[in-house]
C-alpha positions, 0 to 999 in steps of 0.5 A, a space after each residue: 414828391 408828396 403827390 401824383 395826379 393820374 387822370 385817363 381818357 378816352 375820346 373826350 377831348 373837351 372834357 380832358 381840357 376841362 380836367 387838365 386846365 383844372 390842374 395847371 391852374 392850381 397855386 400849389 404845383 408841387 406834384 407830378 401830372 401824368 395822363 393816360 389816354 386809351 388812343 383816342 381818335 377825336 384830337 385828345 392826343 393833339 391836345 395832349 402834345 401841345 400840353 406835353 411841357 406842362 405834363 409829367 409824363 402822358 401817353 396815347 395808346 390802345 389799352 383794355 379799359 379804365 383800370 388798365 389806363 389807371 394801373 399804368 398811371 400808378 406804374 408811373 407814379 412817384 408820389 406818396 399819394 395819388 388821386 385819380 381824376 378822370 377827364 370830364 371832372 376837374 378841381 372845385 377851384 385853383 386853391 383846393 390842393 395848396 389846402 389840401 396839401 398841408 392835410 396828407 399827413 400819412 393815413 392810407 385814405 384821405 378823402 373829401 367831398 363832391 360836388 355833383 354835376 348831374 344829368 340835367 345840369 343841376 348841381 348838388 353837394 356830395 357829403 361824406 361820413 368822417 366814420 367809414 362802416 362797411 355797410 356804408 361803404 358796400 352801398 355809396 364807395 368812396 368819392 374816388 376823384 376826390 380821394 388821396 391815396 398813399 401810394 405804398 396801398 397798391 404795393 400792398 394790396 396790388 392794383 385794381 383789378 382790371 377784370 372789373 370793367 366797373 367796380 375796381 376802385 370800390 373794391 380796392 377801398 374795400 379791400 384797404 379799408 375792412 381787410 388791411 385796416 387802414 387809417 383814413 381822415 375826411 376832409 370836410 371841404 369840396 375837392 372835386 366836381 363830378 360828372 354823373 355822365 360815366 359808366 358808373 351811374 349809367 341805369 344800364 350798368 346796374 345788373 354788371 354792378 350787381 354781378 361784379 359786387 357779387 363776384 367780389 364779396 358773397 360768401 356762403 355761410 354754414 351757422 352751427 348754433 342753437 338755432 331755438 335762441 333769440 341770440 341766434 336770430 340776432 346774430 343772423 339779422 345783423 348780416 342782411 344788408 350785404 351779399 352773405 348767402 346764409 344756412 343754418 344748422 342745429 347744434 343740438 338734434 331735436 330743436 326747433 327754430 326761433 320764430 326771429 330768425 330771419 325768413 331768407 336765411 335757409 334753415 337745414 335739418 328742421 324740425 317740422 310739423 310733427 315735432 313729436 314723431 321728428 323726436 322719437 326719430 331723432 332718438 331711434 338714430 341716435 340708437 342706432 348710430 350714436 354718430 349719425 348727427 357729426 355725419 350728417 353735418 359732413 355731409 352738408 358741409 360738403 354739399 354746400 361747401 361754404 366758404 366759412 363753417 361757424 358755429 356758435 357756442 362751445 359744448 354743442 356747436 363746437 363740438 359737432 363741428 370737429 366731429 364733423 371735419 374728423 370726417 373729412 380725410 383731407 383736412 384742407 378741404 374743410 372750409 375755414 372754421 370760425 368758433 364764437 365761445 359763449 358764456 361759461 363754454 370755456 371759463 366753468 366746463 374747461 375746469 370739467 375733466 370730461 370737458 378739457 380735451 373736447 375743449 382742447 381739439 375745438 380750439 387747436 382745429 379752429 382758424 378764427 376765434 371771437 368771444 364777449 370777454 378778454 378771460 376767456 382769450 386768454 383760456 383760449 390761448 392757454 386751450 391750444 388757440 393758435 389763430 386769428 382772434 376776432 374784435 372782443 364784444 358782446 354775442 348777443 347783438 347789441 342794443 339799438 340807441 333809438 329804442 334805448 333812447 324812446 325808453 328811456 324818455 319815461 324814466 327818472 332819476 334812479 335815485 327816485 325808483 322803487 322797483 328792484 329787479 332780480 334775474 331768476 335764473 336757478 340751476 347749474 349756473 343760476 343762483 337766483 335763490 342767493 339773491 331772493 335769500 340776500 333780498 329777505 335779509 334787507 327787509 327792513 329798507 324795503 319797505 315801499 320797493 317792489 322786486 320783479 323777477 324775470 327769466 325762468 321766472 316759472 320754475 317752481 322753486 323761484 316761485 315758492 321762494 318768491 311767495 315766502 319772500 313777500 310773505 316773510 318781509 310784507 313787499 310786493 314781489 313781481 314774476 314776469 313770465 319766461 316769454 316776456 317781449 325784451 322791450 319789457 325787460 328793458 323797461 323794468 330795468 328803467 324804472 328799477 333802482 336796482 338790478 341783481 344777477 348771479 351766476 356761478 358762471 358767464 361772459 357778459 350778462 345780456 341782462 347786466 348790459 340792459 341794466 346798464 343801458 336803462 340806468 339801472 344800478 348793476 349788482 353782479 357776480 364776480 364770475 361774469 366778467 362785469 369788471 370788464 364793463 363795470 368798476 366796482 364801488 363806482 358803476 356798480 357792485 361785484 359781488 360772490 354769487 353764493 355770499 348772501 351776507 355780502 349781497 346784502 351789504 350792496 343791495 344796501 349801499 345801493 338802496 342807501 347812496 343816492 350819488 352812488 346810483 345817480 352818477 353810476 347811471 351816467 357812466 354806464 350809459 356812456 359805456 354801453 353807447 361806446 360798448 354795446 350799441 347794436 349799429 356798432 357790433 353789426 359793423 363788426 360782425 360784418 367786417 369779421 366774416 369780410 375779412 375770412 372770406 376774403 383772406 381764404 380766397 386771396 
């Protein structure tokens, strides 16, 4: 039997006969009826047994509410799909499952449009997205009288949960769709008419809706992080749209918060006012006891007792946190633990004996483990990692098509640029002064560019290194200041021909991402991962980020090979629109903390 219709009652005679006559008319009949009335006093069952030859199997019987009423349906049910449909509601015409029919071929949810009936007597369409997020789901559901669902969910999954009086279908799809992962196909055809009269949308009903949402999916968040990086704060922005309930604390003792971070996430262990005196006693601490920061974060994990702990970058958050569950002598009382690896965390300080084992006991510790770049899963897996790998995407938050396409409107043909950008980072990791040397040694097909430096632009040997350059070869060099807006950056990677960065060590480059999305042509070190996102001599050029004669060779075939920019422009906004678009890894990052909470508390 490929389908069970499943319909409940209760006292509503006339919309029962409207619901039942709706599916006895149909053309295609190939499926099992069955109705569940909650003993109704208004004739429904009189109906009901007139109706018996024509029904599967009904029955009239006190029961303890919807949910029950359903669940004894799919107790009945032997079709490989069901769809509930409640009396009062009826098929939007007698062909619409000899259509349909054709269409169940094996996703977990199938599911079409509504056609609306609402208070007043109007009548409007119900569309649906082909593409489920979470966000949409948590807010508008699934149309549950026009959904198809494969029966082998409910022995998954179990069936809805009858403590909900209202919320249990919306909590089974969500639980089917973001936990189990199911497939799903939309129908783009109407396949049920809909009263708006139910408890559902009743105004009255909105505090119950709200509580048992809650009830559902509201976790407690502990962020362990550098709460002083824009990286951060947009990590934290992406999670306002659902129930998270979300605190914040320092990785590193004397930082003080980034201005972007969210105002309703609660900020523990600030540093306030008098940021001096907050230092100096930060500094008599750790004197006087070099463990007291790992004890204080025990102490607040057990105060707040989050449903998960996630800290977010290795050598600081990483390390604090297994401080921190030393602390904890049964070690099943510390909350699942979520660490995201960041840049070089793992991929340089893992090859640093001071650094292998402190490395080792974050990922031994760990249950779940996300990072920008698939190297370093497998260093994970190589560290001792042995639990949940989350979806593989960039930290930084992604980039927002809407503000990516407003920029890029005033933006031309990379080929016709005359503006080269280079990353100015300069230190452990940095080699901006390999790019500067690279840039000096390309001045003869210079002439007419001008070089932009950003990020740290105010250190002071970038910026000896860039007056020699502007002096030694005639160009214009540009230093951005270190605070520059990332709308700005954006654009000057819009009207750049070409963007440089080097570094001994990363993940993905944020900087590499934006160059990509603004159509800049990317030349990049080959310790970043940019092969992950970029194919070099065709999307760009990778490059050893301490080889100047090499670096020069690309930035020249990048300033000679117009096809080469043009069409690499092309490529990589595509990849960055599929890849790194801000909507799509917020969809990710929600579903990931879904899945913890709701994992740890199955």
């Amino acid at each position: 039997m490929k389908l069970s219709i499943i319909t409940i009652n209760l006292n509503n005679r006339d919309g029962l006969q409207k619901t039942v006559e709706s599916v006895l008319a149909q053309t295609w009949r190939d499926f099992e009826y069955i109705v569940i009335d909650g003993g109704s006093t208004d004739g429904s069952a009189d109906y009901l047994a007139r109706q018996s030859s024509e029904l599967t199997y009904w029955v009239s019987e006190k029961d303890r509410g919807i949910y029950q009423a359903m669940n004894k349906g799919i107790e009945k049910a032997t079709g490989e799909y069901l769809l509930f449909l409640n009396s009062g509601d009826y098929l939007a015409g007698n062909g619409i499952l000899e259509k349909v029919q054709t269409q169940l071929t094996g996703e977990g949810i199938i599911y079409g449009n509504l056609t609306l009936v609402k208070l007043d007597g109007t009548i409007e369409t119900k569309e649906y997205p082909d593409h489920l997020t979470l966000s949409f789901v948590w807010e508008q559901s699934l149309p549950h009288p026009a959904s198809f669902i494969r029966r082998d969910l409910f022995d998954r999954l179990g069936k809805y949960n009858e403590k909900a009086r209202i919320t249990a279908d919306w909590q089974f799809f969500m639980l089917a769709l973001f936990c189990l992962g199911t497939d799903y196909k939309h129908l783009k055809q109407e396949i049920t008419v809909f009263n708006l009269n139910g408890i559902g949308n009743d105004p009255q009903n909105l505090k119950r809706i709200v509580r048992e949402k809650g009830g559902f999916f509201s976790p407690k968040i502990l962020l362990v992080a550098m709460v002083d990086s824009v990286h951060t704060a947009r990590w934290l922005s992406q999670l306002s749209v659902v129930g998270c309930r979300l605190s914040v604390f320092p990785a590193y003792a004397n930082k003080g918060f980034h201005p972007d971070i969210p105002g309703w996430v609660k900020k523990i262990g600030s540093i306030g006012t008098f940021r001096r005196i907050d230092r100096l006693i930060v500094s008599v601490q750790k004197r006087i006891n070099p463990d007291y920061y790992s004890k204080r974060l025990a102490r607040v994990i057990r105060k707040i007792k989050p449903d998960v702990v996630h800290s977010m970058e290795t050598q600081g958050a990483g390390y604090l946190v297994a401080e921190a569950r030393k602390r904890f002598r049964d070690k099943s009382s510390f909350p699942k633990w979520w660490h995201s690896n960041w840049g070089s965390d793992i991929y340089l300080f893992g090859r640093l004996a001071e650094h292998r084992d402190r490395i080792r006991e974050v990922l031994e510790h760990c249950d779940y483990y996300s990072c920008e770049v698939q190297r370093d899963v497998d260093l994970a897996l190589k560290f001792g990692f042995r639990g949940t790998v989350l979806p593989v995407y960039p930290s930084g938050g992604g980039l927002k098509a809407e503000l990516l396409e407003r920029l890029r409107k005033e933006t031309v043909a990379t080929s016709r640029r005359k503006l080269i950008m280079l990353k100015g980072y300069q230190g452990w990791a940095g080699r901006a002064l390999v790019g500067i040397r690279s840039l000096e040694r390309c001045a003869d097909v210079l002439k007419g560019y001008t070089v932009v430096i950003y990020c740290n632009s105010q250190g002071t040997d970038i910026k000896i290194a860039a007056e020699l350059l502007s002096q030694s070869t005639g160009i214009e060099v540009k230093l951005l200041p270190a605070n520059t807006p990332n709308e700005e950056i954006l654009a000057y990677h819009g009207q750049a021909r070409i963007s440089i960065g080097l570094s001994i060590s990363d993940a993905i480059s944020t900087s590499l991402l934006e160059a990509m999305a603004m159509g800049s042509f990317p030349i990049q070190s080959d310790t970043s991962c940019a092969k992950e996102w970029i194919t070099d001599g065709i999307s760009g050029l990778i490059v050893p980020p301490e080889d100047p004669e090499i670096i020069e060779q690309a930035i020249r075939r990048a300033l000679s090979d117009d096809d080469l920019v043009d069409t690499a422009a092309g490529i990589n906004e595509q990849k960055i629109k599929k890849d790194a678009d801000y909507d799509k890894l917020k969809e990710l990052t929600i579903q990931s903390y879904f899945k913890i909470y709701k994992q740890s508390n199955s």
